[in-house]
C-alpha positions, 0 to 999 in steps of 0.5 A, a space after each residue: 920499090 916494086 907494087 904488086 896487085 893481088 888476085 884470089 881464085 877460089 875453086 869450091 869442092 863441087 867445082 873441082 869434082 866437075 867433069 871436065 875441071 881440068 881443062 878448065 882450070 889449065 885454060 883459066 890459069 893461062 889466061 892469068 899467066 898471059 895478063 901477067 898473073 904470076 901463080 904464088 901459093 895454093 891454100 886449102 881451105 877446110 871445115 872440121 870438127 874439133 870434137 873428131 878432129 877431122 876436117 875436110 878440104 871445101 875449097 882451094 885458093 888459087 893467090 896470083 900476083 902482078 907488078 903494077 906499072 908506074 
């Protein structure tokens, strides 16, 4: 049976409205892609009020995954 390891990059909102984010995000996300990181979902992650019933995305969740060898 395969085994996998896991990794989680999570990006906050301020780091996302950063100038220049994108660059920086694709470099990161091919460095993990050339370490064998596989890209498997991306989670928002939100803060809110029940009372309005409205929330507001405060970081993503970038999930990676690998097959560990052996």
């Amino acid at each position: 049976m395969d085994k996998f390891e896991y990794k989680i990059l999570d990006v906050s909102r301020t780091q996302i409205k950063k100038e220049g984010f994108q660059l920086e995000l694709m470099e990161k996300l091919n460095e993990l892609g050339a370490k064998g990181w596989e890209l498997i979902t991306i989670e928002g992650m939100t803060e809110g009020s029940a009372l309005f019933r409205i929330s507001e995305t405060t970081d993503v969740l970038f999930v990676f995954k690998r097959k560990v060898s052996g």
